[in-house]
C-alpha positions in Angstrom: 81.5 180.7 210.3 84.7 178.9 208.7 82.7 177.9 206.0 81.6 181.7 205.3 85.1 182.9 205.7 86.2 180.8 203.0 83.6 181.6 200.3 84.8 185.6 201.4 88.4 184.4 200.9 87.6 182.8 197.5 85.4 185.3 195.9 87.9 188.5 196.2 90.9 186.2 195.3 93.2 185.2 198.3 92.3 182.0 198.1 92.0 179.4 194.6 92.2 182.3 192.4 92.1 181.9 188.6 94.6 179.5 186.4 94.9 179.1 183.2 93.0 175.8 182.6 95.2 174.3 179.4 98.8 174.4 181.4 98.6 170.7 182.4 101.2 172.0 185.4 98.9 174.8 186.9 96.0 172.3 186.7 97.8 169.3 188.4 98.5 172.1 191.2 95.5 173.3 191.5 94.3 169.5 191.9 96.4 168.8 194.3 95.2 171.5 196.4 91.8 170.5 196.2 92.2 167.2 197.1 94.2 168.3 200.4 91.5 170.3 201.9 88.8 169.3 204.3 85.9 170.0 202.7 83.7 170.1 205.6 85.0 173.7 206.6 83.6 174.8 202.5 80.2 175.5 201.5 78.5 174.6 198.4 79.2 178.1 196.8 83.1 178.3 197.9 83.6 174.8 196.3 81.3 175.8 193.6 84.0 179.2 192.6 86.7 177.2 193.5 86.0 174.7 190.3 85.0 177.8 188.2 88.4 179.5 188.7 90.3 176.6 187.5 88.5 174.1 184.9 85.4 173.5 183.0 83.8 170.7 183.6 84.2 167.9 181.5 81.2 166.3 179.5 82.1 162.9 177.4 79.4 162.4 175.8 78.2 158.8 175.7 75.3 157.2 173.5 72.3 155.4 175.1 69.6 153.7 173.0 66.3 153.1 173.2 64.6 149.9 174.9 67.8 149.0 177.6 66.1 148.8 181.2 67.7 150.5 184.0 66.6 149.9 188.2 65.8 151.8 190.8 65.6 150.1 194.3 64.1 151.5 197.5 63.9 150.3 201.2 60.8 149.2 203.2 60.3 149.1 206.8 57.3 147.6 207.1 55.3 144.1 206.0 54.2 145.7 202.7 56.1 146.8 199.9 55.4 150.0 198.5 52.3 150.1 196.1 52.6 153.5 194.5 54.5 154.1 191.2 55.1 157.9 192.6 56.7 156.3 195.5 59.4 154.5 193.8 60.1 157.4 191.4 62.2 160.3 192.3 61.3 162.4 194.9 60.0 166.0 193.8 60.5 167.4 197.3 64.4 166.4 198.0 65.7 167.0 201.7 68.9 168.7 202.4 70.9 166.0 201.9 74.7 166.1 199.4 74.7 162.7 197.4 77.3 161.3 195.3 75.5 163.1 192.4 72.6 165.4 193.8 72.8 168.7 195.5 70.6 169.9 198.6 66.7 170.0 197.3 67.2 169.3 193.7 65.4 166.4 192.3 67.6 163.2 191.0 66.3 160.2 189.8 68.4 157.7 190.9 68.9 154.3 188.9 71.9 151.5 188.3 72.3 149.5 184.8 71.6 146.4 186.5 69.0 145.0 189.5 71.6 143.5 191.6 73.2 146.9 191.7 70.2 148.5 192.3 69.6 146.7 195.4 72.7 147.2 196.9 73.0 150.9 196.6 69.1 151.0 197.9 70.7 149.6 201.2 73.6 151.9 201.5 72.3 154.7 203.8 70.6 152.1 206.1 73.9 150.0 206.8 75.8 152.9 207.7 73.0 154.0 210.4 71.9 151.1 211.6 73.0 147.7 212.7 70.9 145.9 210.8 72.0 143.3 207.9 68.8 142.5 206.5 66.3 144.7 204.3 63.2 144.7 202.1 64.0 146.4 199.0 61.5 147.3 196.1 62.7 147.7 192.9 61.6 149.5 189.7 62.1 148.4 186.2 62.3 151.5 184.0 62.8 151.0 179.9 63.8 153.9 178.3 61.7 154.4 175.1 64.4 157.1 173.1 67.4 157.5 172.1 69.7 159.6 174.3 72.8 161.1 174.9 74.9 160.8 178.4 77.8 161.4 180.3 80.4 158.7 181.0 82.6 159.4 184.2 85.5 156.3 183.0 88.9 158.0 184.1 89.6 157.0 187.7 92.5 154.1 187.3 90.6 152.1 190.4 87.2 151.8 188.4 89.7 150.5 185.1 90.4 147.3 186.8 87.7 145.6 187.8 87.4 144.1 184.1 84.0 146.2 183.3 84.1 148.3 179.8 84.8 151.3 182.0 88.7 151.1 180.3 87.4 151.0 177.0 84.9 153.8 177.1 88.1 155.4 178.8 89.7 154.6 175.2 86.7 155.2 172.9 86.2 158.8 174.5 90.1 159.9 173.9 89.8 160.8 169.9 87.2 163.1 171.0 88.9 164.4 174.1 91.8 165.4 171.9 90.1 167.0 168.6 91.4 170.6 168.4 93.4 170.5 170.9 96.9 170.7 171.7 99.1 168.4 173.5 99.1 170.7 176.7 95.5 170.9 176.2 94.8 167.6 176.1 96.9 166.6 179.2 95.0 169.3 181.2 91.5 168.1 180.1 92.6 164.4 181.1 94.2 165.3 184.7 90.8 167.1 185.3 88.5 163.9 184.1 90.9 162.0 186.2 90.0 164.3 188.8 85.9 164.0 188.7 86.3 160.4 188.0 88.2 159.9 191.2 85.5 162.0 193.1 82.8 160.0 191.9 84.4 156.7 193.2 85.6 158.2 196.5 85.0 155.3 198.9 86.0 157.0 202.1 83.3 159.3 203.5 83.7 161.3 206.4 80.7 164.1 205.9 78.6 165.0 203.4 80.5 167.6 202.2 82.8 165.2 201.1 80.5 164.6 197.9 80.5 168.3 197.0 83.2 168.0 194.2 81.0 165.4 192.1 77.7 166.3 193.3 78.5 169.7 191.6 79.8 168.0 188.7 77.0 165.5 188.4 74.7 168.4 188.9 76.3 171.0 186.2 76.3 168.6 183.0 73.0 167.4 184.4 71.4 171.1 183.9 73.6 172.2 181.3 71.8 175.4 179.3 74.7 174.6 176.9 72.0 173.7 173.7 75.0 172.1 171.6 75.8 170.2 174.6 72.4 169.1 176.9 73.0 164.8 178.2 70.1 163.1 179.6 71.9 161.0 182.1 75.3 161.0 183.4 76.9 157.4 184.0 79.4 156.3 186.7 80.8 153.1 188.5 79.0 152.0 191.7 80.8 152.4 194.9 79.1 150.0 196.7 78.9 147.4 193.9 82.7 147.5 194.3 83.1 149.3 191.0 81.3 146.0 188.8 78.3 147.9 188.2 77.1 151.2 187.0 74.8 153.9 188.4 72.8 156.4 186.3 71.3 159.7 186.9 68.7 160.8 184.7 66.6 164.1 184.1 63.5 163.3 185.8 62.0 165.0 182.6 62.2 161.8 181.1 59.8 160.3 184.0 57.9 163.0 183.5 57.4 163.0 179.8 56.9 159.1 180.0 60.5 158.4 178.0 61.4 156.2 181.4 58.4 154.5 181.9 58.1 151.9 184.6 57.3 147.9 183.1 57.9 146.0 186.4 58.2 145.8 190.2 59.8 143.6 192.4 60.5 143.0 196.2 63.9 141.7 197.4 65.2 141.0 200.2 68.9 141.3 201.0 71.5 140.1 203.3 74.4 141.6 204.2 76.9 138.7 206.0 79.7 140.2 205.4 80.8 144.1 204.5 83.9 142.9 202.3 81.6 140.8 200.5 78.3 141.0 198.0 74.7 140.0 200.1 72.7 137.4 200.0 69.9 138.7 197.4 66.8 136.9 197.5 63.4 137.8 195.1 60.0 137.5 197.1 57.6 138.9 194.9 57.0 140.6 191.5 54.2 142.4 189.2 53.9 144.0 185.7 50.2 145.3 187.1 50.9 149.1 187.2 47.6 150.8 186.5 48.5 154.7 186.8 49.9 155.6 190.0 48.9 152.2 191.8 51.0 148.8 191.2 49.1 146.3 192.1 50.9 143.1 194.0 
């Protein structure tokens, strides 16, 4: 009922209502109002007019070319690992669940720029259910076979200094942040890039709602209807990599239209000793036999 209440309050004004989104000031307000709320008593709609009533979202567009291999790791609960490529891919039927870059029943595929990565994000919903420290992990091996254009999420200060190229993306992206623009402008585009960027490598999560800020960002440049302005993927820094490695989102068009095609499998397993450091990561098996939907161990 809360949550109702404040989508009423928002839509007719007495709540969040419209700024103008170049006065750096009236943006750095507005962002400091958002990040005080509890977003647990806000629906997906309120925080959705909320955004709209104070900033576009940011796109910085970000070149990917053909032939780089990206991963995509899933858990297995029992002796054998998965042995459908369907399986591993996205899943067309989505649950209900907010992720740190999908909404509720909208289809994301999921991948990281590296396999270590990969495998440690596959684990992340399993550690914080369960007491378990040990999983089987399979893990995809995607190529992309065209060029594309992406999103890079680069402007939260935490993800700068971890020694990635995170920082100078940050730097390559600014001539093109500030073209046309005035100074004001350009100081209210960065605080809201700052903004997203900090969303997307929010660490503490106390619901799911929490991820509605960057979900709704991930999932607006995703879709964009914008044809001038339409990226593939969006890229960000992994949480639970501690920031050293990337995660991408990608259209699942391109699985569809065999652009991401998968070249290998492989199962893992991985142990986590310690939650402050990386796991034990261990290779078991691996196969470049996919014939159709079947991969064949």
């Amino acid at each position: 009922m809360i949550r109702l209440f404040n989508e009423l309050f928002i839509k007719i004004g007495l709540k969040f209502g419209k700024i103008d989104m170049d006065d750096p000031d009236q943006v750095a307000a507005r962002i400091k109002s958002f990040e005080a709320i509890n977003l647990r008593y806000y629906n997906i709609n309120a925080v959705l007019m909320m955004i709209l009533q104070s900033f576009s979202i940011p796109v910085n567009i970000w070149p990917q070319v053909k032939g780089h291999f990206f991963y995509r790791g899933q858990i297995f609960h029992k002796d054998k690992p998965f042995t459908s490529k369907s399986r591993i891919s996205y899943n067309p039927k989505p649950g209900k669940d907010i992720g740190r870059a999908n909404l509720p029943y909208r289809s994301t595929f999921y991948a990281s720029s590296a396999l270590d990565t990969a495998a440690i994000e596959s684990c992340q919903d399993e550690l914080r259910k369960t007491t378990s420290k040990e999983f089987n992990v399979v893990i995809g091996e995607w190529e992309l076979t065209k060029d594309i254009e992406t999103c890079m999420i680069c402007h939260a200060e935490d993800t700068q200094k971890v020694g990635t190229d995170v920082g100078e993306a940050a730097v390559a992206i600014e001539p093109l942040m500030r073209k046309g623009k005035t100074e004001d402008q350009y100081q209210a585009l960065l605080k809201v890039n700052i903004f997203f960027a900090k969303q997307f490598a929010k660490k503490e999560i106390k619901h799911p709602n929490d991820y509605l800020f960057s979900a709704l960002c991930a999932n607006t440049i995703i879709r964009s209807k914008n044809p001038d302005l339409q990226p593939e993927a969006l890229w960000y820094p992994s949480v639970a990599y501690k920031y050293k490695g990337f995660n991408v989102v990608f259209k699942h068009q391109l699985i569809d239209n065999n652009e991401l095609i998968l070249r290998r499998v492989f199962h893992y397993r991985l142990k986590f000793n310690n939650p402050n450091t990386y796991p034990e990561i261990t290779k078991i098996n691996e196969t470049t036999i996919i014939e159709g939907d079947v991969i064949i161990w």
